[in-house]
N, C-alpha and C positions, 0 to 999 in steps of 0.2 A: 277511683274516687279517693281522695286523701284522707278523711275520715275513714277510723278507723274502726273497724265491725267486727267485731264478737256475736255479736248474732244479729238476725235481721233487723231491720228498722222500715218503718212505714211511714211515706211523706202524705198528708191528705189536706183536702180544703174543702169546703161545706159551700154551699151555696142555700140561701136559707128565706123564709118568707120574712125573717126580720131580724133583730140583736138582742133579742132578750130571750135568757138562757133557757127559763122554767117555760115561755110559753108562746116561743117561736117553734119552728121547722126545719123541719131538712129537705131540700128540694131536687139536691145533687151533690153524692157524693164521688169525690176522687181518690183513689190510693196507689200510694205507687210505693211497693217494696222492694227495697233494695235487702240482697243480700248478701254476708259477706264476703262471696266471689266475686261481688260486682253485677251479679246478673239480677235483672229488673220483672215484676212483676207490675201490671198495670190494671185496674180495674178502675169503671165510671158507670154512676147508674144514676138514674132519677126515681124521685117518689114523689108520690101521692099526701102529699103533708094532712089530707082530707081537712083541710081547709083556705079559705082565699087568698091566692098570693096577693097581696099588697103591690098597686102599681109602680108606687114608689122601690118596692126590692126589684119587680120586674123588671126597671129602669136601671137595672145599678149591672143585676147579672142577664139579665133577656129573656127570660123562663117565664113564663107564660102559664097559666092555668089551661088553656086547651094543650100545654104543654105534655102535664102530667097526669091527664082526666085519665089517662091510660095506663098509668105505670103504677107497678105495685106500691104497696106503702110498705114503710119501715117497719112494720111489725112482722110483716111477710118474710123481710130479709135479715132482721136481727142476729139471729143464731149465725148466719154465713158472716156478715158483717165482724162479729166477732172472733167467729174462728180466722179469718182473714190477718185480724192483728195481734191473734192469740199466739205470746212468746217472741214479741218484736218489741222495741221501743218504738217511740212517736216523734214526729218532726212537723211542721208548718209553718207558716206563717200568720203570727197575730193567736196562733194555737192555743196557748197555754192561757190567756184570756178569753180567748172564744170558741175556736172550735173542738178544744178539749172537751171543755164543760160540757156545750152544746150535743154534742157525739156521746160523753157517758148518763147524760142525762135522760136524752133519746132512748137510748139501748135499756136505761134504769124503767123508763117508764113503760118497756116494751115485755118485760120480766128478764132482760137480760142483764148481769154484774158484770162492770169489768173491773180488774183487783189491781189498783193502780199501784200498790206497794212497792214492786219488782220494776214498773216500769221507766225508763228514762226519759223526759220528753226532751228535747228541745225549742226551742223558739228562733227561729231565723230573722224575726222581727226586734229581738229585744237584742241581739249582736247588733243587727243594724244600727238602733237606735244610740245602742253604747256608744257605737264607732260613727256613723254619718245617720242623724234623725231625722229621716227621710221617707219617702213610699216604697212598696215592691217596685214600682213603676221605675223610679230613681234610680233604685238599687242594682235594678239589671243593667240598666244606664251607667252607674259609675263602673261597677264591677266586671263586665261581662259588653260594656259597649256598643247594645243593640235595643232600640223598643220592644216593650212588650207587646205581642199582638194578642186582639182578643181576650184582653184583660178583663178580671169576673169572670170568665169561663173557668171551669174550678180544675179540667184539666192543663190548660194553660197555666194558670197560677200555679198548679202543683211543679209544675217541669222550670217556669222560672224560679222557684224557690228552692228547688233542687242546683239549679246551676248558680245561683246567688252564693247557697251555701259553699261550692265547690270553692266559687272564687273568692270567698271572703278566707277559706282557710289557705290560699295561694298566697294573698295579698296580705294578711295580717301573722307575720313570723309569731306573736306571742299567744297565737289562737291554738289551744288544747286540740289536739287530734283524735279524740277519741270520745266516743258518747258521755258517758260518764263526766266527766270535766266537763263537756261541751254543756252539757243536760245545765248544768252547776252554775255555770257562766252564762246561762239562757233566763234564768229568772231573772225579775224585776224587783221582787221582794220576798218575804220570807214566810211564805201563802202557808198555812197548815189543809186547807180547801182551795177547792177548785177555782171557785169563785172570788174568794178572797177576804171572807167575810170573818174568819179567824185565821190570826197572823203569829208570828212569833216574835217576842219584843229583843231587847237586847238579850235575856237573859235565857231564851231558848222556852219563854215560858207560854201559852198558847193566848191569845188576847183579843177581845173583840172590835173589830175597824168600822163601825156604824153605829149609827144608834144610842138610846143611852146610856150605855155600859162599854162605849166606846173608849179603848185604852185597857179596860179592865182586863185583868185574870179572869177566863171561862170558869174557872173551878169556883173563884171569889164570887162573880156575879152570879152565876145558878145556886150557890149555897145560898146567900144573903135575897136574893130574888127568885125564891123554887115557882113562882108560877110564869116567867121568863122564858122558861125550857117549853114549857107549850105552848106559849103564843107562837114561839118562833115555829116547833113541831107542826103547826095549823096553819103556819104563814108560808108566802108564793115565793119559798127558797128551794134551792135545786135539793134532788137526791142527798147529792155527795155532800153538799153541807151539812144537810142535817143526819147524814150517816158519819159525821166527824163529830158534829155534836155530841150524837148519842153516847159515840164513845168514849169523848170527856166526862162528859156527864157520868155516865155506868164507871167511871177508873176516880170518883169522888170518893 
């Protein structure tokens, strides 16, 4: 692989009962670790979201509620799931918008942290987008010259997004070789949160992207607005937002 590895990195994709972060599901997840010899670790599991897939998701990836009546739920498998990616950076597609959040939100709600401080993510989607804005579908298509088969199957997806990335770092000379850069050059914007709900303006300073304090300095808005901090604390925001919150707030 021409990406270059310092230490392991984990490619994964979610398959889910829907798109919203705080209070959709995990239905299937896939991981594929690579390490930096090149050698691949591969894990796929399904869960028990304990509650109804929506036929409309069923429809998109095929997973079925007699699918999962049987497989353990994510609270069963937490702890592994995390040791899994414990000391790897993270890669996907569409990731760093959805299946990041979704995955540390999961595991938050399960009693399990993961300390994203250290880790590098990438995004295979937001390269794409820079370079040709397009689908995964597309993407294997331009770069790699083959359909995707079985697409929404989340191990499928993982393995083409694996080879998307290969060949985008073949095909673009000025693309960074190595996570770190890569991680850098994968964002869309300059998120302070997962979700994206505090950003950082020109000046590096943290600011809120919704709402009516949209624009504002966090530190400006919860001083001038102190009962602001707990609506949103009481409101349907993930974990890690309001675990970024708190810590602006607490560094006032």
């Amino acid at each position: 692989m021409k990406l270059k590895l310092t230490r392991p990195i984990v490619f994964f994709d979610l398959e889910t009962t829907g798109v919203d972060v705080v209070n959709d599901r995990i239905v299937e997840l896939c991981m594929v670790k690579i390490m930096p010899d090149g050698s691949r670790i591969t894990g796929t599991r399904r869960f028990n979201p304990l509650m109804p897939i929506p036929a409309e998701a069923s429809a998109v990836h095929g997973i079925t509620n007699d699918d999962v009546k049987d497989c353990p739920t994510l609270a069963q498998r937490a702890p592994q799931v995390a040791q899994f990616i414990d000391g790897c950076d993270l890669a996907g597609y569409n990731s760093n918008r959805f299946d990041v959040p979704l995955l540390v939100e999961e595991l938050a709600r399960n009693g399990v942290h993961i300390p994203l401080d250290d880790i590098k993510m990438i995004d295979v989607q937001s390269i794409f987008y820079k370079k040709e804005p397009r689908t995964l579908v597309a993407a294997l298509q331009k770069y790699c010259g083959r359909e995707l088969i079985d697409a929404h199957a989340a191990e499928a997806d993982v393995l083409a997004t694996i080879d998307v990335l290969e060949a985008q770092l073949e095909y673009y000379d000025d693309l960074p070789d190595n996570v770190e850069e890569l991680a850098e050059y994968s964002k869309m914007a300059n998120n302070v949160d997962l979700a994206g709900k505090i950003a950082l303006n020109d000046e590096g300073v943290p600011v809120f992207t919704f709402g009516k304090h949209n624009g504002i300095e966090v530190k400006f808005a919860l001083k001038s607005d102190p009962s602001y901090y707990s609506w949103l604390m009481k409101s349907s925001f993930t974990a890690n937002t309001k675990n970024v919150l708190t810590s602006i707030y607490k560094s006032k």
